[in-house]
N, CA, C and O atoms as a Maestro MAE file, in Angstrom:
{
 s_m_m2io_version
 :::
 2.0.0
}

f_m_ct {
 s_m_title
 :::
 protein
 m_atom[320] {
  # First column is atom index #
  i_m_mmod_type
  r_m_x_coord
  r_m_y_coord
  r_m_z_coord
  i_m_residue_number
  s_m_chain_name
  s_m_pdb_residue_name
  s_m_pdb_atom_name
  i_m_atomic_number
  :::
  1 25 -2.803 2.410 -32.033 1 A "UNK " " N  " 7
  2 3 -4.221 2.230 -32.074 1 A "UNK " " CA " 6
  3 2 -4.683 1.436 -30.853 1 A "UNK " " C  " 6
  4 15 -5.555 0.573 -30.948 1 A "UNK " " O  " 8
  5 25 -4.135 1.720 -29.810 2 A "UNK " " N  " 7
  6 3 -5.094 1.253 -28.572 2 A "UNK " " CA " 6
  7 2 -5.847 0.775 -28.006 2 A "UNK " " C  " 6
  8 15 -5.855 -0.135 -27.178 2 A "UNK " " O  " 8
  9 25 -7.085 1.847 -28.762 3 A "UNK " " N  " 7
  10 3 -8.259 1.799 -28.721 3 A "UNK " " CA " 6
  11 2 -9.014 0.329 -29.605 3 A "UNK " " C  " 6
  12 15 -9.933 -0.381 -29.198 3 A "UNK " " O  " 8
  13 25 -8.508 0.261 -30.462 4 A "UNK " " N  " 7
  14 3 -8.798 -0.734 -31.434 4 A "UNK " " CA " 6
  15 2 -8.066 -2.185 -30.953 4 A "UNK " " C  " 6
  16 15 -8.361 -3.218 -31.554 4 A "UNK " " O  " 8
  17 25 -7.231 -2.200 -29.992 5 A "UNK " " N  " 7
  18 3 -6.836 -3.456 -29.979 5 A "UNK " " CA " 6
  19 2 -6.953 -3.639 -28.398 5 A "UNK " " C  " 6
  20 15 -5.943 -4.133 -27.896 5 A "UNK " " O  " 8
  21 25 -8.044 -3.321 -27.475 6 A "UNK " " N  " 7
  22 3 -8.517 -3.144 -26.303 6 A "UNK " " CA " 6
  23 2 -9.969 -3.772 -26.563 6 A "UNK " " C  " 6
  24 15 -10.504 -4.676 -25.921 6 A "UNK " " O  " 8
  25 25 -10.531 -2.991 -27.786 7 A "UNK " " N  " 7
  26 3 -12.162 -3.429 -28.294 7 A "UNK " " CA " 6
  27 2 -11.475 -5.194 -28.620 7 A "UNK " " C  " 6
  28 15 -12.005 -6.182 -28.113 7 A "UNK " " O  " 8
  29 25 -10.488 -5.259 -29.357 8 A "UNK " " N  " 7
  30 3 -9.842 -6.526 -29.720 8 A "UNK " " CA " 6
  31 2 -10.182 -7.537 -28.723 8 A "UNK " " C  " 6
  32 15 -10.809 -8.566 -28.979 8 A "UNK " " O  " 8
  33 25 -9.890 -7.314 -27.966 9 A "UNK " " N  " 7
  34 3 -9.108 -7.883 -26.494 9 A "UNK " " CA " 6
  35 2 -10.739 -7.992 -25.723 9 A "UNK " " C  " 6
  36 15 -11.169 -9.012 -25.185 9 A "UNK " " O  " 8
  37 25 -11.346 -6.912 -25.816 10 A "UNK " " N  " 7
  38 3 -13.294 -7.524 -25.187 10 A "UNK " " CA " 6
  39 2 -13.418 -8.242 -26.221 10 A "UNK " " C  " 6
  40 15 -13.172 -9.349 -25.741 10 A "UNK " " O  " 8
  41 25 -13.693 -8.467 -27.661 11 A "UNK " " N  " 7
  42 3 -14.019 -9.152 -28.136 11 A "UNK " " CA " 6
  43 2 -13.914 -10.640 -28.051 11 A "UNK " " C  " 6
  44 15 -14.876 -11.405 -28.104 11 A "UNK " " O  " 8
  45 25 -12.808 -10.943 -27.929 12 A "UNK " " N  " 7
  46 3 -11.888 -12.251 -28.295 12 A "UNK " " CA " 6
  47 2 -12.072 -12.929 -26.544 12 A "UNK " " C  " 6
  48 15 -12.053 -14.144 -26.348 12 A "UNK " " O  " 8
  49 25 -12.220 -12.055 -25.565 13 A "UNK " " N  " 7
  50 3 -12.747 -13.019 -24.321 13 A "UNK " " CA " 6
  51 2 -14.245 -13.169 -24.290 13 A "UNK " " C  " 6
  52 15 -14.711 -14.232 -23.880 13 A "UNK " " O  " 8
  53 25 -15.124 -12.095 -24.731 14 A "UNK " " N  " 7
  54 3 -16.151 -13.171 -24.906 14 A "UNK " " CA " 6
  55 2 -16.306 -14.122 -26.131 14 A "UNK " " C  " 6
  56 15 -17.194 -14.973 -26.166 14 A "UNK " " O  " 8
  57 25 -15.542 -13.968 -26.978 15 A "UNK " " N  " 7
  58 3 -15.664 -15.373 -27.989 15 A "UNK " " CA " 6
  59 2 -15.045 -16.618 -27.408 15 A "UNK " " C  " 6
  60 15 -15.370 -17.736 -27.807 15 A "UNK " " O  " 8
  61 25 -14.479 -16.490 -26.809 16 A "UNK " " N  " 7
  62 3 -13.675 -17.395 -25.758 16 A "UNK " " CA " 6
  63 2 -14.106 -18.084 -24.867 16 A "UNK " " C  " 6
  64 15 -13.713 -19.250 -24.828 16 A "UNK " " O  " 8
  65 25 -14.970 -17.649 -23.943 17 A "UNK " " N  " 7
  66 3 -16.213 -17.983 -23.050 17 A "UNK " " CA " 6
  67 2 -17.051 -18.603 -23.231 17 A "UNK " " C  " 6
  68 15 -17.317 -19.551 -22.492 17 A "UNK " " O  " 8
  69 25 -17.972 -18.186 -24.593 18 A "UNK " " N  " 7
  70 3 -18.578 -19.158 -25.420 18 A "UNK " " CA " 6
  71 2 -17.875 -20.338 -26.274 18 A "UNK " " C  " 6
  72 15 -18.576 -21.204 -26.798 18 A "UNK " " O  " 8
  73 25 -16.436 -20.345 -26.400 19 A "UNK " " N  " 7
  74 3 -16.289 -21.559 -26.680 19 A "UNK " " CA " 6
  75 2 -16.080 -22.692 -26.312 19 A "UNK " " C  " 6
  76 15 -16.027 -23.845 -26.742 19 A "UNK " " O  " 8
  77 25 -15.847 -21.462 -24.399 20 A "UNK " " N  " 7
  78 3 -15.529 -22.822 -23.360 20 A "UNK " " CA " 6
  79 2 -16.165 -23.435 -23.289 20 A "UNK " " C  " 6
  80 15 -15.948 -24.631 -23.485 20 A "UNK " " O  " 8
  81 25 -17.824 -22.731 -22.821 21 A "UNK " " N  " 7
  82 3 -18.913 -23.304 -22.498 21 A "UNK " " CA " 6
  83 2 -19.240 -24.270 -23.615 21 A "UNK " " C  " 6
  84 15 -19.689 -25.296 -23.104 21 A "UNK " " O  " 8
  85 25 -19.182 -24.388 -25.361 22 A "UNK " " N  " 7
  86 3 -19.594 -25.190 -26.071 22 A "UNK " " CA " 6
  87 2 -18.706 -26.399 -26.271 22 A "UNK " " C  " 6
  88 15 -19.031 -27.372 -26.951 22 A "UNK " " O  " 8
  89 25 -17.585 -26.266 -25.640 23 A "UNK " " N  " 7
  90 3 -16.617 -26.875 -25.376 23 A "UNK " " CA " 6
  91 2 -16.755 -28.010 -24.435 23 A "UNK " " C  " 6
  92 15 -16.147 -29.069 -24.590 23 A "UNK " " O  " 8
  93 25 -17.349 -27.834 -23.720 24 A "UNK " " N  " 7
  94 3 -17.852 -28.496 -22.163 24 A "UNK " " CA " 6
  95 2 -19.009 -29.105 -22.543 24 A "UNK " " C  " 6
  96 15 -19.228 -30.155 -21.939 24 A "UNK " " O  " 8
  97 25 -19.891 -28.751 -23.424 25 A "UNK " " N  " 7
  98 3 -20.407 -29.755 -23.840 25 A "UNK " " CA " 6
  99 2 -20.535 -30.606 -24.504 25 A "UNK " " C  " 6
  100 15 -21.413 -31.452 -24.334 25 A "UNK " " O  " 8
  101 25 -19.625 -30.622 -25.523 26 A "UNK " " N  " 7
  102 3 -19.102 -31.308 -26.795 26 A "UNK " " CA " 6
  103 2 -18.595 -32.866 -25.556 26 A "UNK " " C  " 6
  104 15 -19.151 -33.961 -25.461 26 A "UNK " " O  " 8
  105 25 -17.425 -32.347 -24.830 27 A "UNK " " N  " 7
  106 3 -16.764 -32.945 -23.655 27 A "UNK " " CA " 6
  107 2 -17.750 -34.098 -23.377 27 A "UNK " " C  " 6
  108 15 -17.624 -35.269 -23.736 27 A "UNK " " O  " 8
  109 25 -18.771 -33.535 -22.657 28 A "UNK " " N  " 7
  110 3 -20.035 -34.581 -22.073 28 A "UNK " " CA " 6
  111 2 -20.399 -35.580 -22.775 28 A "UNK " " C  " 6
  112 15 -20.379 -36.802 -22.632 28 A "UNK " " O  " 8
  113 25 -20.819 -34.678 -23.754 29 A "UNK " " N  " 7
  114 3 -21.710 -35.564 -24.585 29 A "UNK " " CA " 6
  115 2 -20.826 -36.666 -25.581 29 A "UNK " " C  " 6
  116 15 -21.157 -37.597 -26.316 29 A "UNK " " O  " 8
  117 25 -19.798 -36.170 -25.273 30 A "UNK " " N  " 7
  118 3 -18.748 -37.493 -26.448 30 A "UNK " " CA " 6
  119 2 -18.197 -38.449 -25.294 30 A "UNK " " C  " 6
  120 15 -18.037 -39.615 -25.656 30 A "UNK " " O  " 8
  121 25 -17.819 -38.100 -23.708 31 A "UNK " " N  " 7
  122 3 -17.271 -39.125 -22.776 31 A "UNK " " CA " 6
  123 2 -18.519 -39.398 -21.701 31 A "UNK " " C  " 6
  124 15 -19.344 -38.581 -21.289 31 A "UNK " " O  " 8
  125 25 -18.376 -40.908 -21.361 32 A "UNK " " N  " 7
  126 3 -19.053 -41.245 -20.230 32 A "UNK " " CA " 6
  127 2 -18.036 -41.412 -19.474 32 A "UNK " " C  " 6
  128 15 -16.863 -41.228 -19.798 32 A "UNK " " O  " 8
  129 25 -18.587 -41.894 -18.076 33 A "UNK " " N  " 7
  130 3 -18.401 -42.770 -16.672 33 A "UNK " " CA " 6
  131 2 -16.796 -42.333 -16.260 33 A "UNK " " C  " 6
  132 15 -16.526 -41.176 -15.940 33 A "UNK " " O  " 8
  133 25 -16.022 -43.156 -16.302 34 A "UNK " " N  " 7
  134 3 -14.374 -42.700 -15.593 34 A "UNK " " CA " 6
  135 2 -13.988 -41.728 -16.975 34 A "UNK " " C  " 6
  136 15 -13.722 -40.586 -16.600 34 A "UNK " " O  " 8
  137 25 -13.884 -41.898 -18.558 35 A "UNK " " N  " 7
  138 3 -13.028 -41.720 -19.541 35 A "UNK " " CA " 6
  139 2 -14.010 -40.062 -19.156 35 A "UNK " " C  " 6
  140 15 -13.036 -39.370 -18.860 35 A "UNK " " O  " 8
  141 25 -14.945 -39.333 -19.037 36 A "UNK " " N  " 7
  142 3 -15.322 -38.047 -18.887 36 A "UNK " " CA " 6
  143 2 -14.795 -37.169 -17.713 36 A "UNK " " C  " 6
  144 15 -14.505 -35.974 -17.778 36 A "UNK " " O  " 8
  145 25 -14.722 -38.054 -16.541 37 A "UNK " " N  " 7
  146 3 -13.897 -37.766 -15.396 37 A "UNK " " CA " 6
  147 2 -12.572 -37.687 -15.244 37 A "UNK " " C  " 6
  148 15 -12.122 -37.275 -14.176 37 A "UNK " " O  " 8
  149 25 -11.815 -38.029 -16.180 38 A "UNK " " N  " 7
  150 3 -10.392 -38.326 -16.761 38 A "UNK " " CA " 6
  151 2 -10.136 -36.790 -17.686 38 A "UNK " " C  " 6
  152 15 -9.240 -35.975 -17.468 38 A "UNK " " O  " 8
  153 25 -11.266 -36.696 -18.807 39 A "UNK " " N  " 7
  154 3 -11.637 -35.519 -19.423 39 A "UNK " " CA " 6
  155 2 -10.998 -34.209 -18.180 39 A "UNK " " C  " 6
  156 15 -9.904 -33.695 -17.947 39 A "UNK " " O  " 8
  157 25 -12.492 -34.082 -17.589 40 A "UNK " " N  " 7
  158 3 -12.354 -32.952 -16.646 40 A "UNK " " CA " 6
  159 2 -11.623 -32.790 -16.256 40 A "UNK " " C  " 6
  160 15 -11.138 -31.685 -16.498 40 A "UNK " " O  " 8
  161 25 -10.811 -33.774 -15.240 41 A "UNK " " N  " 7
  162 3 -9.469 -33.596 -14.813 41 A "UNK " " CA " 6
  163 2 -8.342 -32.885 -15.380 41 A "UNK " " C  " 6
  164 15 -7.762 -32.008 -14.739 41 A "UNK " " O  " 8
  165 25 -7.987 -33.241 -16.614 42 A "UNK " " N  " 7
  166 3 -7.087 -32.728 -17.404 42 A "UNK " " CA " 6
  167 2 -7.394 -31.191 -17.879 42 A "UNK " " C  " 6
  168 15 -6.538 -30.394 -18.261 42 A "UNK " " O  " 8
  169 25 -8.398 -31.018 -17.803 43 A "UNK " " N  " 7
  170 3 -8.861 -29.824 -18.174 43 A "UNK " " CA " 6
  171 2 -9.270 -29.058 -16.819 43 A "UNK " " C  " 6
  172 15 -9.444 -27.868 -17.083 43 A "UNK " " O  " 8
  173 25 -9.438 -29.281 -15.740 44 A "UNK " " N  " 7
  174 3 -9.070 -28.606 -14.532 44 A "UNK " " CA " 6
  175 2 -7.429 -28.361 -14.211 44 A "UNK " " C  " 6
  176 15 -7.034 -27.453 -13.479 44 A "UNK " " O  " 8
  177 25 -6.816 -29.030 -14.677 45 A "UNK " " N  " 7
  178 3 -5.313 -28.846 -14.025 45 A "UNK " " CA " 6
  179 2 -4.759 -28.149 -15.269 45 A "UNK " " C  " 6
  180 15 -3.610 -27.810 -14.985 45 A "UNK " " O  " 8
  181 25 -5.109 -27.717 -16.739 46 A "UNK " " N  " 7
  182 3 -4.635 -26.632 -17.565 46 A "UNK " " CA " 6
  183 2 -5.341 -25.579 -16.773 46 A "UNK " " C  " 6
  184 15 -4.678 -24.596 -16.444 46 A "UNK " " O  " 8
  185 25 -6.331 -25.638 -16.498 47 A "UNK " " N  " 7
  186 3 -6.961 -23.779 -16.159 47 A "UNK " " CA " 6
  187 2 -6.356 -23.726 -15.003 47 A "UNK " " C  " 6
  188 15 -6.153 -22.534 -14.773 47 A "UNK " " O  " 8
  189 25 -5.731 -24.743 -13.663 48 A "UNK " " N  " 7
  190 3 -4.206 -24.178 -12.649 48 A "UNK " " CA " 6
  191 2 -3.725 -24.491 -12.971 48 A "UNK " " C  " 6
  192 15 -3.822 -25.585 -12.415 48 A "UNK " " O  " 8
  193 25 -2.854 -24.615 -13.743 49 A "UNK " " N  " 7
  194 3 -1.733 -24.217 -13.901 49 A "UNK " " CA " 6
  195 2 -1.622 -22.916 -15.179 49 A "UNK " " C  " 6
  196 15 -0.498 -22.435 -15.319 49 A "UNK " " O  " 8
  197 25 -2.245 -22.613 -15.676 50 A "UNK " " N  " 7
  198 3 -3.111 -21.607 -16.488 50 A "UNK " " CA " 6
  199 2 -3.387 -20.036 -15.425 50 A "UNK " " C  " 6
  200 15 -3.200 -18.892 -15.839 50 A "UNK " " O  " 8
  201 25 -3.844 -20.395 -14.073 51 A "UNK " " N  " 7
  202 3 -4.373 -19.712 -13.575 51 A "UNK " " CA " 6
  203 2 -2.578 -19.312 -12.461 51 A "UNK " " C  " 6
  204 15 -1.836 -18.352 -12.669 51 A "UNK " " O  " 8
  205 25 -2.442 -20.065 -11.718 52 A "UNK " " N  " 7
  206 3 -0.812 -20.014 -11.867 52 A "UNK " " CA " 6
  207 2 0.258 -19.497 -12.474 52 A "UNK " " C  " 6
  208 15 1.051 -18.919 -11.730 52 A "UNK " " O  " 8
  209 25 0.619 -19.558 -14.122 53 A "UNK " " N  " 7
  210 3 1.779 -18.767 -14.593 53 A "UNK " " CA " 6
  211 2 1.153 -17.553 -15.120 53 A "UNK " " C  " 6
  212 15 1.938 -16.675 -15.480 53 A "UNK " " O  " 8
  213 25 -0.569 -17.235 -15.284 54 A "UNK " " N  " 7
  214 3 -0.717 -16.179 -16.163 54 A "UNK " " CA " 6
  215 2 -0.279 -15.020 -15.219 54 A "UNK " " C  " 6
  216 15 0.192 -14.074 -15.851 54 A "UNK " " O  " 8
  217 25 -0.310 -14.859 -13.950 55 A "UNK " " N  " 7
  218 3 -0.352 -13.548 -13.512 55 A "UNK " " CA " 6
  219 2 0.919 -13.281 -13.639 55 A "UNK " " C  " 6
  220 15 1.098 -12.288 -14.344 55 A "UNK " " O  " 8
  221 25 2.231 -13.940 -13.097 56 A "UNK " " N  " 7
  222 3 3.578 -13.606 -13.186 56 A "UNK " " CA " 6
  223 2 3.647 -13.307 -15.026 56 A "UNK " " C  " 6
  224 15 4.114 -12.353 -15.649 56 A "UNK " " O  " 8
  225 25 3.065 -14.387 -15.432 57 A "UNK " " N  " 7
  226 3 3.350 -13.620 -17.005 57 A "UNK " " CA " 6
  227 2 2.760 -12.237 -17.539 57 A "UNK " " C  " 6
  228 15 3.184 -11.501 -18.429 57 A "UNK " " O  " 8
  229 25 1.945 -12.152 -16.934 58 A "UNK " " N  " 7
  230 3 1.047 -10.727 -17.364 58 A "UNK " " CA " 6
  231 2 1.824 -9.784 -16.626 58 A "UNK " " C  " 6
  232 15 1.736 -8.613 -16.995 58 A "UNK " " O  " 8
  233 25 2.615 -10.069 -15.599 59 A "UNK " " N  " 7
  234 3 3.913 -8.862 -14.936 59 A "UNK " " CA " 6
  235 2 4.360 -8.343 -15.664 59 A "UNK " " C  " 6
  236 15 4.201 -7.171 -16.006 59 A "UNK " " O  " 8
  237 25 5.303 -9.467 -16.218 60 A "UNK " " N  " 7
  238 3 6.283 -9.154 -16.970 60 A "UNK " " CA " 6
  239 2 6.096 -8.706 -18.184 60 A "UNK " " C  " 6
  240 15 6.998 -8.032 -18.682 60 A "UNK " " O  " 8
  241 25 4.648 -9.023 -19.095 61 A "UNK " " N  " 7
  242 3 4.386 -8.306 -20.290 61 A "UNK " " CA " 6
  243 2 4.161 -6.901 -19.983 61 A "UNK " " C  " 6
  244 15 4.480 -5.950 -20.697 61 A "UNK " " O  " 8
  245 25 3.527 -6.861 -18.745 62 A "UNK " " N  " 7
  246 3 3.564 -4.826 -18.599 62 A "UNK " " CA " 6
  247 2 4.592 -4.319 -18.526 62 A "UNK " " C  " 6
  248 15 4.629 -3.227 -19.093 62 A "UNK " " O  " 8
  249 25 5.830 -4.751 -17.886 63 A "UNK " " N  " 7
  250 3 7.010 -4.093 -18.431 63 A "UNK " " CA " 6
  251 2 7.857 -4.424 -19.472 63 A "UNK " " C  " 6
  252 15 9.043 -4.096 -19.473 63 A "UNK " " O  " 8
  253 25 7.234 -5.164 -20.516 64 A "UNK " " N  " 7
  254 3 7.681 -4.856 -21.802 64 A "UNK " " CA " 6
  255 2 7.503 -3.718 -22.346 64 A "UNK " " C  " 6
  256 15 6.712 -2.951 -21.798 64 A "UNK " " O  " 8
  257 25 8.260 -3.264 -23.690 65 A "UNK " " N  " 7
  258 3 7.996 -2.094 -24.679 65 A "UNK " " CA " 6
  259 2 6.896 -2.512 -24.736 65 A "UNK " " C  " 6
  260 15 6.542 -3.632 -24.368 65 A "UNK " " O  " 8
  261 25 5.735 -1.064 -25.534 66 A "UNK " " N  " 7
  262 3 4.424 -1.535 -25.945 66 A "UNK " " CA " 6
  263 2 4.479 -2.211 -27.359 66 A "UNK " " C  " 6
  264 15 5.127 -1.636 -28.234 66 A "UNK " " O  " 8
  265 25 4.013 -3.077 -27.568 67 A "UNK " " N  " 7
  266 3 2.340 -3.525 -27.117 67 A "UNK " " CA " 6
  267 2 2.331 -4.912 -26.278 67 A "UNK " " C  " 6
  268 15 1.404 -5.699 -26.085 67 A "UNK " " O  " 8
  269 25 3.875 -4.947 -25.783 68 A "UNK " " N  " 7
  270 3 4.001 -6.173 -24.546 68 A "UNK " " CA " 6
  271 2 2.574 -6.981 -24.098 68 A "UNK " " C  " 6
  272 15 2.231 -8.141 -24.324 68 A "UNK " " O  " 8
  273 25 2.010 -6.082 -23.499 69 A "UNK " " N  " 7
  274 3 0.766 -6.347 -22.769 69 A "UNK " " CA " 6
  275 2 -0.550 -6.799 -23.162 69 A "UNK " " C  " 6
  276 15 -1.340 -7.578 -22.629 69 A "UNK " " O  " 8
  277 25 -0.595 -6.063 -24.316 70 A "UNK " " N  " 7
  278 3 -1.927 -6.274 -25.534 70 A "UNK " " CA " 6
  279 2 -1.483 -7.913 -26.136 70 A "UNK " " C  " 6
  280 15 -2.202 -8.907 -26.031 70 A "UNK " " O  " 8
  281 25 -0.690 -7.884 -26.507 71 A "UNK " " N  " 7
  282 3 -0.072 -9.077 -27.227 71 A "UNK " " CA " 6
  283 2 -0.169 -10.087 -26.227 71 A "UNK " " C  " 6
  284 15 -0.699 -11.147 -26.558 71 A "UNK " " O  " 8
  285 25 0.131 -9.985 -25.389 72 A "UNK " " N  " 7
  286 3 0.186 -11.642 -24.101 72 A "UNK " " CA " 6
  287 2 -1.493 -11.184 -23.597 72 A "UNK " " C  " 6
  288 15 -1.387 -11.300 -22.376 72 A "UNK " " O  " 8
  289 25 -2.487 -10.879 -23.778 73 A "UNK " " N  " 7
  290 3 -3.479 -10.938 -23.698 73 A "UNK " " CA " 6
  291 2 -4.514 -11.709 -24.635 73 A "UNK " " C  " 6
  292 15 -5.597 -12.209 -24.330 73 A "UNK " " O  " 8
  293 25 -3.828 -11.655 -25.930 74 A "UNK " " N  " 7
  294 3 -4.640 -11.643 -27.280 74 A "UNK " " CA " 6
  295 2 -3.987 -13.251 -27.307 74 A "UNK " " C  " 6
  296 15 -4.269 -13.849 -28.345 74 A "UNK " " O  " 8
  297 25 -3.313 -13.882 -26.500 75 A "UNK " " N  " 7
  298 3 -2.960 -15.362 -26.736 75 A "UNK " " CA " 6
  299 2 -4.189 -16.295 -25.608 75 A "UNK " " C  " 6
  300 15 -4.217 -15.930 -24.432 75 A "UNK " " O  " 8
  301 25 -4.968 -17.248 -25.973 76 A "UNK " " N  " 7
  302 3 -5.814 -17.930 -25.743 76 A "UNK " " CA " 6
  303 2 -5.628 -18.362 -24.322 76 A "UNK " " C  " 6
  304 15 -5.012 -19.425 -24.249 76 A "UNK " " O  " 8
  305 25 -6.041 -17.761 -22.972 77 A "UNK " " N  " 7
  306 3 -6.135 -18.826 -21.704 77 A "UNK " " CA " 6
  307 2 -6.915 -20.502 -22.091 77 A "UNK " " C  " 6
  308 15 -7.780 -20.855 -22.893 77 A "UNK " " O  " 8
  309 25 -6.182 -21.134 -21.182 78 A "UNK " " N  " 7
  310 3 -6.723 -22.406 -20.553 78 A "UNK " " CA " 6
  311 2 -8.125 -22.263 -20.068 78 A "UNK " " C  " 6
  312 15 -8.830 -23.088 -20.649 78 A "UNK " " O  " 8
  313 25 -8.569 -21.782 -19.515 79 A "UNK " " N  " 7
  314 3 -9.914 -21.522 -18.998 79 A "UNK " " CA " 6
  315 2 -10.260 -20.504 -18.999 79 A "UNK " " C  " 6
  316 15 -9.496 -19.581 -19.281 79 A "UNK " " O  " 8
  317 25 -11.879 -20.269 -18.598 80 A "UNK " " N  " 7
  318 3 -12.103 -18.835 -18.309 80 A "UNK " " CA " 6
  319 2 -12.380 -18.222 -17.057 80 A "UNK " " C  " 6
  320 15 -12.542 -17.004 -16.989 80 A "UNK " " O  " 8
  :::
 }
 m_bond[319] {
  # First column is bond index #
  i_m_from
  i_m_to
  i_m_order
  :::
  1 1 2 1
  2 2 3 1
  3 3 4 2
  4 3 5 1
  5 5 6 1
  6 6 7 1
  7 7 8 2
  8 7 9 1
  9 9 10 1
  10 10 11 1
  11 11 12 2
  12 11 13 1
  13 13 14 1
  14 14 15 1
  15 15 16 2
  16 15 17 1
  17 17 18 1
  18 18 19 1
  19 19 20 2
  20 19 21 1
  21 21 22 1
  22 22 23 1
  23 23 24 2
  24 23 25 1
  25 25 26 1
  26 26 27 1
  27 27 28 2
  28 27 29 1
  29 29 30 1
  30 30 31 1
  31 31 32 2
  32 31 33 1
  33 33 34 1
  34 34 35 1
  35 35 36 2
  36 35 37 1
  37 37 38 1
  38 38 39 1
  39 39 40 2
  40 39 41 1
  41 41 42 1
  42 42 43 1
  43 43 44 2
  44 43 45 1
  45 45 46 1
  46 46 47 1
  47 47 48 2
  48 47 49 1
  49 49 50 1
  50 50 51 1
  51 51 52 2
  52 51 53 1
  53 53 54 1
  54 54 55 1
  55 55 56 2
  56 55 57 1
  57 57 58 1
  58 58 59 1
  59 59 60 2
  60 59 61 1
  61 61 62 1
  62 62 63 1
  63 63 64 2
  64 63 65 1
  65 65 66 1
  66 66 67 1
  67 67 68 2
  68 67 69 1
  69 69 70 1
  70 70 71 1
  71 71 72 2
  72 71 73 1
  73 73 74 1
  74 74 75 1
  75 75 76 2
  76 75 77 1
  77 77 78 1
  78 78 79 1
  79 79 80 2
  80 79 81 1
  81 81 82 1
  82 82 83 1
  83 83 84 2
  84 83 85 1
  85 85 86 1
  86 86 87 1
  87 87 88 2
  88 87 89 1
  89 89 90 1
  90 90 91 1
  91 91 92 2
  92 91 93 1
  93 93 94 1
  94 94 95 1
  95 95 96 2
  96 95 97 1
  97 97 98 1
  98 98 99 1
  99 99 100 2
  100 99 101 1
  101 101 102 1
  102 102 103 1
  103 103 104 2
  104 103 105 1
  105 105 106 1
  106 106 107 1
  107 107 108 2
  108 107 109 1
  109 109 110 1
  110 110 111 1
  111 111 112 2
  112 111 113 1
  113 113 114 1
  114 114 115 1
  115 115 116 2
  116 115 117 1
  117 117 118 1
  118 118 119 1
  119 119 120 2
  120 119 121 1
  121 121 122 1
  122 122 123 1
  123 123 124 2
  124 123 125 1
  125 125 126 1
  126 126 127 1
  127 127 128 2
  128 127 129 1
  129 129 130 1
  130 130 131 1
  131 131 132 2
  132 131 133 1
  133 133 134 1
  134 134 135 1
  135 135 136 2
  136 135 137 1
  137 137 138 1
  138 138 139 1
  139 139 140 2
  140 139 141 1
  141 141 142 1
  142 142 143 1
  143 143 144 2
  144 143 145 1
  145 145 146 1
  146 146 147 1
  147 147 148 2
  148 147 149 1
  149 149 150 1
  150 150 151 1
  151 151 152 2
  152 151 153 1
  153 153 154 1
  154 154 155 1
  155 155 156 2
  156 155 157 1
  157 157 158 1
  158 158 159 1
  159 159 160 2
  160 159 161 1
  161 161 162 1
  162 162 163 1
  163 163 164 2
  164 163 165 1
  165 165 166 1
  166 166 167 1
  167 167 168 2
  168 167 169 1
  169 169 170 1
  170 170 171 1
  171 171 172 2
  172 171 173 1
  173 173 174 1
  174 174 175 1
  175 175 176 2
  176 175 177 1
  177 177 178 1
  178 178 179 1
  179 179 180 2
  180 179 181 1
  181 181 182 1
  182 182 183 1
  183 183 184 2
  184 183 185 1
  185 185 186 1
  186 186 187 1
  187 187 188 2
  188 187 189 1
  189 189 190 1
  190 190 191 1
  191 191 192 2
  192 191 193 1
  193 193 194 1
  194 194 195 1
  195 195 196 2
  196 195 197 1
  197 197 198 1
  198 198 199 1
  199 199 200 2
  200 199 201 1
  201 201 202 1
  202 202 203 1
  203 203 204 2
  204 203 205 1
  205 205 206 1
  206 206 207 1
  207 207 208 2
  208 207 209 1
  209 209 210 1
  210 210 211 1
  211 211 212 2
  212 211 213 1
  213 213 214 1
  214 214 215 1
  215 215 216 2
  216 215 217 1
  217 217 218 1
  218 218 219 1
  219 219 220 2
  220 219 221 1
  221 221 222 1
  222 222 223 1
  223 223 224 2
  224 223 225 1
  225 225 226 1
  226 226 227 1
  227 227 228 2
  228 227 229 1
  229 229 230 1
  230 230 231 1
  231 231 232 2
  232 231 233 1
  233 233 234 1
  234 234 235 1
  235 235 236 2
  236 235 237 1
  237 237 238 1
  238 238 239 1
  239 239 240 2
  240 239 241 1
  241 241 242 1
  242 242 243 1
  243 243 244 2
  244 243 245 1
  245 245 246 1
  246 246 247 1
  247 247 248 2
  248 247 249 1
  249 249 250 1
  250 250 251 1
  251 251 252 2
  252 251 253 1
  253 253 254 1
  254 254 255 1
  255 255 256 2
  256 255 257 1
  257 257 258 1
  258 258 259 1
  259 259 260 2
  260 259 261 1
  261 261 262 1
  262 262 263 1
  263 263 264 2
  264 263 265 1
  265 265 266 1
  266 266 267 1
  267 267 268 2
  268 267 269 1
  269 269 270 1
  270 270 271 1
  271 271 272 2
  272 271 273 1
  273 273 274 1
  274 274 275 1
  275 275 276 2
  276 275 277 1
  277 277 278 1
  278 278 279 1
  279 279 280 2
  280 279 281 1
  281 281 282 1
  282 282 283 1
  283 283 284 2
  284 283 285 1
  285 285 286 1
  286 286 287 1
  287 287 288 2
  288 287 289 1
  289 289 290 1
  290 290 291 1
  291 291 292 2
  292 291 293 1
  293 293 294 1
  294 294 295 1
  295 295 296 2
  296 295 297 1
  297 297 298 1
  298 298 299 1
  299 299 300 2
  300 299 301 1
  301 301 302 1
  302 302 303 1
  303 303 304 2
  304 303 305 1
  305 305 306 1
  306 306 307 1
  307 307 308 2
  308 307 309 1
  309 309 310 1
  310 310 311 1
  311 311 312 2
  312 311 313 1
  313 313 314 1
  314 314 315 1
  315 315 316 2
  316 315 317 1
  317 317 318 1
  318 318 319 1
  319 319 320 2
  :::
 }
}
């Protein structure tokens, strides 16, 4: 079913997007001054290093058996 777990796969990145973004503000509005800047930080260096292992990992899920590929998609990035 492919087709159905592709629609999956649009779905679940824009639910994702929107949670970054509500995410980022939750962030703000709960840290000030250095302890928010401390925040960001940590959460800039998951989305590289995020942005870093996903592509070699997304290699290697395409040459898995199927549904290799669908499956390491449908697991949550660090950022968007």
């Amino acid at each position: 079913m492919p087709l159905l777990a592709y629609g999956l796969l649009f779905l679940w990145g824009g639910m994702f997007v929107g949670i970054y973004t509500v995410m980022m503000g939750v962030v703000g509005n709960r840290f000030r001054g250095g302890d928010l800047v401390s925040v960001y930080s940590v959460m800039s260096t998951a989305c590289g290093i995020g942005a870093f292992v996903d592509p070699g990992a997304t290699g290697m899920a395409m040459n898995l058996p199927p549904p290799g590929f669908p499956i390491l998609q449908l697991l949550p990035a660090p950022c968007s």
